[in-house]
C-alpha positions in Angstrom: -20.3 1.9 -17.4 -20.8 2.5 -21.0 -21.0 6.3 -21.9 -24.8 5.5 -23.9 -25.8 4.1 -20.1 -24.2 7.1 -18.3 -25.9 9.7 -20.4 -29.5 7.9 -20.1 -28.8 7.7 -16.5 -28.2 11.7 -16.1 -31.0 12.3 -18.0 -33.3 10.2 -15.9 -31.7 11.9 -13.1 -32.0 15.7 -14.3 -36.1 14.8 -14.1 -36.8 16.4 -17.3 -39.9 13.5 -17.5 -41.7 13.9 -13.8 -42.2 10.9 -13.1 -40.1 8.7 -14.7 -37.1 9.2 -12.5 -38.6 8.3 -9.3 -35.5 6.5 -8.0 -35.8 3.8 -10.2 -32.4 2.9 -12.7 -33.0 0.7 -15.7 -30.0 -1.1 -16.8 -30.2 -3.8 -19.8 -33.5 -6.7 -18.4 -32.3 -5.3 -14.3 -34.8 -3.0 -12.9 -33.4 -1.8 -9.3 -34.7 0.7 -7.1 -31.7 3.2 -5.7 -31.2 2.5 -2.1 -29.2 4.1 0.2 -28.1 3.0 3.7 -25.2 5.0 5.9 -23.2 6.9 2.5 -23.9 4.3 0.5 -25.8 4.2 -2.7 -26.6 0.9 -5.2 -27.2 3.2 -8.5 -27.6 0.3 -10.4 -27.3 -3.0 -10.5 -28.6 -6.8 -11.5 -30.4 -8.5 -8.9 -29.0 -9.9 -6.0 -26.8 -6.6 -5.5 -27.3 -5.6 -1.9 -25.4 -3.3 0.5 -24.6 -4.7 4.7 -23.2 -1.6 6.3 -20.7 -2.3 9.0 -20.7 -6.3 8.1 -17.7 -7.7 7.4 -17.4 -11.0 5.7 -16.8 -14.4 7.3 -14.4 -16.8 6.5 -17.0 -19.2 4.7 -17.7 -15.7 2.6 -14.0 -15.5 1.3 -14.0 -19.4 0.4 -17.1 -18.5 -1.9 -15.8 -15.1 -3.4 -15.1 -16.3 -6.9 -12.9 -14.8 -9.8 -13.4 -17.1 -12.4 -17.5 -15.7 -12.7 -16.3 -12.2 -11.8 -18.4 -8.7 -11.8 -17.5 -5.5 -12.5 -18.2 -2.6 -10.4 -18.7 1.3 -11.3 -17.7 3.8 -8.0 -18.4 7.4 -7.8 -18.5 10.2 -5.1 -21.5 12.2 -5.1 -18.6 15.3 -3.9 -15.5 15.4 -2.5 -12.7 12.8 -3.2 -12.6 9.1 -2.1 -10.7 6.3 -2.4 -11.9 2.3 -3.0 -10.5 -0.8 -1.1 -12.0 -3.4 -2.0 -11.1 -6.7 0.2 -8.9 -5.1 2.2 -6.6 -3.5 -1.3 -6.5 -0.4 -2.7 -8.3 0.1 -6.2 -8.5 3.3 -7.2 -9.6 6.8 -6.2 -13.0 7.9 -8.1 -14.4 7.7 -10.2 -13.9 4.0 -11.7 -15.3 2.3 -14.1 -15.4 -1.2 -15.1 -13.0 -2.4 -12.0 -13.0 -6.2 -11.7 -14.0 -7.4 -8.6 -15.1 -11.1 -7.5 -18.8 -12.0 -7.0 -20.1 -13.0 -4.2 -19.5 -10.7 -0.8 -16.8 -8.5 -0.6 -15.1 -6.2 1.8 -15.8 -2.9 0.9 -14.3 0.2 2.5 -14.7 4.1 1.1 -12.0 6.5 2.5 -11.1 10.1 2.3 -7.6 10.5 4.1 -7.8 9.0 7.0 -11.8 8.8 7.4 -13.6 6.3 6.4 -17.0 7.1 4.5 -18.4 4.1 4.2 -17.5 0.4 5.4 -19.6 -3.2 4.8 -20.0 -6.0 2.6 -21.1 -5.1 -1.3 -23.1 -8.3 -2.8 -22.0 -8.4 -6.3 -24.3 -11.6 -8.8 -22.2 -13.6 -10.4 -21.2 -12.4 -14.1 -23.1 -9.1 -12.7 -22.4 -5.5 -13.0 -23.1 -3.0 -10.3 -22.8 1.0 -9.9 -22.2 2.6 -6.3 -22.5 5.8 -5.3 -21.0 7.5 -1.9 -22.8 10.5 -1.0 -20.2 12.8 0.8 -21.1 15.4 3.6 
């Protein structure tokens, strides 16, 4: 994420314009409502980005997962420490910015240690870009 999109995204989220936060990101022409389901959050993202908890992916979704029209993928933890596998390897501990990933569905697990925060598939668009957030107990 580019530092001008960070800082426009704390100050929506500090709510200095009531109002205007309301859970809703705007990022370049994608308009996405935050959403949230078991720990984890879709910040931002361009459409088609969507969140399965506990879904892993099939097969048929690996044959599809494609490289060559890649995404890229911000991660952050809301507190605490976490670290990213996507697709079964290790990526990074957060926050990251900018990882590659493929589009299509991928494997996505959050861990601290030995617990997991957060497991499912992460829809990334093709030639998309898409911010997650994990929100920590």
């Amino acid at each position: 994420m580019r530092p001008s999109t960070r800082a426009l995204l704390l100050f929506l989220a500090s709510g200095l314009v009531p109002g205007l936060a309301a859970g809703f990101v705007g990022v370049g022409s994608a308009v996405a409502a935050e959403s949230c389901d078991q720990g984890l959050c879709i910040v931002s993202g361009d459409e088609g980005a969507r969140w399965e908890p506990g879904a892993t992916s099939t097969p048929k979704n690996r044959k599809r997962r494609s490289t060559k029209d890649g995404a890229t993928l911000d991660f952050e933890v809301a507190s605490g420490r976490a670290s990213l596998f996507v697709n079964g390897r290790f990526r990074g501990t957060a926050p990251l910015e900018d990882l590659d990933v493929p589009s299509g569905k991928n494997d996505i697990q959050v861990r601290d240690g030995d617990t997991v925060l957060a497991a499912g598939l992460l829809t990334v668009p093709r030639g998309g870009s898409v911010s997650i957030r994990v929100e920590h107990p």
